[in-house]
PANUTI-10626 format. One record per residue (C-alpha): x, y, z. Coordinates in steps of 0.02 Angstrom, whole numbers, padded with zeros to 5 digits, always signed. Each point is the difference from the previous one (the first is absolute). Last residue first. Example, Ala and Ser with C-alpha at 12.3 -4.5 7.8 and 13.67 -1.06 7.14 Angstrom:
+00684-00053+00357/-00069-00172+00033/
END
This chain:
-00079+03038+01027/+00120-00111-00111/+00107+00090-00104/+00028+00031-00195/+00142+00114-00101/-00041+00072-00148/+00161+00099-00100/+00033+00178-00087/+00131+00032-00050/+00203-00026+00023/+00017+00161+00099/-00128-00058+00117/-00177+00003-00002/-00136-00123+00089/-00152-00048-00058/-00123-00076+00098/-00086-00172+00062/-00075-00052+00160/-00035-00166+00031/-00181-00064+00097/-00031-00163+00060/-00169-00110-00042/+00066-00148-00048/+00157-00013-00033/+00121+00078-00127/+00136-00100-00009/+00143+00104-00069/+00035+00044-00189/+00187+00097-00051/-00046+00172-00038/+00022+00083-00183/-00179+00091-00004/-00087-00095-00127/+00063-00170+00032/-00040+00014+00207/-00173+00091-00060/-00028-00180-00099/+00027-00100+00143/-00117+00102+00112/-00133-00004-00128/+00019-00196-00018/-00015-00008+00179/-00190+00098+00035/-00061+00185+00018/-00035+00115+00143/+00099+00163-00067/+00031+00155+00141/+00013+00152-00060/+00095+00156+00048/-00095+00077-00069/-00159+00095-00076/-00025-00112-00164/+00092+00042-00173/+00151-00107+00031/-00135-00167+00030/-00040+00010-00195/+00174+00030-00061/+00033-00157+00124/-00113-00109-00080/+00027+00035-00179/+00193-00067+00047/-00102-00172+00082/-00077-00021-00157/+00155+00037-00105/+00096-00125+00138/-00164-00129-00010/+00021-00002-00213/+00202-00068+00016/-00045-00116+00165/-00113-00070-00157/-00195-00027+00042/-00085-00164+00002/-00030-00126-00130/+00141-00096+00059/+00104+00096+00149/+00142+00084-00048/+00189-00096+00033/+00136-00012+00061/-00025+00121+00155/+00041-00078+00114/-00145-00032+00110/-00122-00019-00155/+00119-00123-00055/-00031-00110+00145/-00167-00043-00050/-00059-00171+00080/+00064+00032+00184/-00097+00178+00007/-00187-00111-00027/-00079+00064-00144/-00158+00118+00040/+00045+00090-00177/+00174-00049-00088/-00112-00046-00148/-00007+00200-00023/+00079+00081+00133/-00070+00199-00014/+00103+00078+00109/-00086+00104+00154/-00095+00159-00025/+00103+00164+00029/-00044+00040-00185/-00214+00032+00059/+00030+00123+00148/-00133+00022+00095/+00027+00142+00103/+00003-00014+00184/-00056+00162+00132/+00081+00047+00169/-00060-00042+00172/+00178-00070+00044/-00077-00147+00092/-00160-00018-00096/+00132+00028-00174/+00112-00147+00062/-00160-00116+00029/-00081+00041-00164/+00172-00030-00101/+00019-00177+00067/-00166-00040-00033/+00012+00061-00196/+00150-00099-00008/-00053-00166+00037/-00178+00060-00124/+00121+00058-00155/-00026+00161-00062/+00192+00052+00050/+00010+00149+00122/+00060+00167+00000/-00021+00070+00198/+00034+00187+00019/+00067+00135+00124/+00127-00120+00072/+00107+00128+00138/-00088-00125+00147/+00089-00170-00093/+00126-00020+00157/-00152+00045+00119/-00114-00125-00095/+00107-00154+00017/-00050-00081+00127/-00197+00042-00017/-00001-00048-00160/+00123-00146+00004/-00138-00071+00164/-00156+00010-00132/+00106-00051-00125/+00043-00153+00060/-00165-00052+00077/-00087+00011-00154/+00158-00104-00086/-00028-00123+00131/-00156-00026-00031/+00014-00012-00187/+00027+00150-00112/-00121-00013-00150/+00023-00057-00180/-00003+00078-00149/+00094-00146-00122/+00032+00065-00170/+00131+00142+00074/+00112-00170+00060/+00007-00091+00141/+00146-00139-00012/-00061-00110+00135/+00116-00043+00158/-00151-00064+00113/+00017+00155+00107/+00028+00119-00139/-00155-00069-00104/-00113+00033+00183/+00052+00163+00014/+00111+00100+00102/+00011+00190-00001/+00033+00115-00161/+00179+00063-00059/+00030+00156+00068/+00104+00136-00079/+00030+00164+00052/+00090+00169-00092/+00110+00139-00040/+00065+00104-00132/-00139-00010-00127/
END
């Protein structure tokens, strides 16, 4: 896979009231979050027009995302089980204030899933989304777009809510390097 989008899902209610929302807790957008992606889809779907296929996480907040994108486009989502958010353990529906280590990095989540055992996941993931008609576009959630930073080499940016980045692979005589822009 050469080239690619990522979208991290629309507004929910845990994002608002700065809760850690982990892949235990399926919950939907809020009203704002409808309204988000409603508008980002219809923004957006020009730059995203070469996106053949939608590979979404399981997870409800992404699920709604996905359907609006694919309306737009008219182009078909696959489930896609490994693009589900972190597992966070004790860390679940904690408010972001109480578990700074998640932030940095310090530390795994109690009784949740290691940032170690979410990069195999998330590697599982992409052999997955490579065999799909492309380019692709992923819907997924913040803890996926931290650990496809790690995996690729690139230095982490704010991924907001419901804004698309497009990733590929550049060669030069040194290799072969990702680079990542905002649509």
């Amino acid at each position: 896979m050469r080239s690619f989008y990522f979208l991290r899902h629309a507004l929910t209610d845990a994002n608002a009231q700065k809760l850690l929302c982990g892949g235990a807790w399926d919950i939907p957008l809020n009203a704002e979050g409808q309204r988000q992606v409603v508008q980002a889809s219809r923004d957006y779907a020009r730059a995203l027009a070469e996106v053949r296929t939608i590979c979404c996480s399981p997870l409800l907040r992404a699920r709604q995302t996905a359907d609006a994108f694919a309306k737009e486009l008219k182009i078909p989502i696959i489930i896609t089980d490994d693009l589900k958010e972190q597992l966070l353990g004790a860390w679940e529906q904690k408010p972001w204030q109480d578990v700074p280590e998640f932030f940095s990095g310090e530390k795994d989540p109690p009784n949740g899933e290691s940032r170690l055992q979410l990069d195999e996941r998330l590697q599982r993931a992409l052999q997955e989304v490579s065999t799909h008609e492309g380019p692709v576009l992923i819907v997924s959630h913040g803890s996926i777009w931290f650990a496809l930073h790690r995996l690729l080499g690139l230095e982490p940016d704010t991924p907001g809510s419901c804004v698309p980045f497009h990733f590929q692979t550049l060669e030069s005589k040194a290799g072969k390097a990702w680079t990542r822009s905002r649509i």
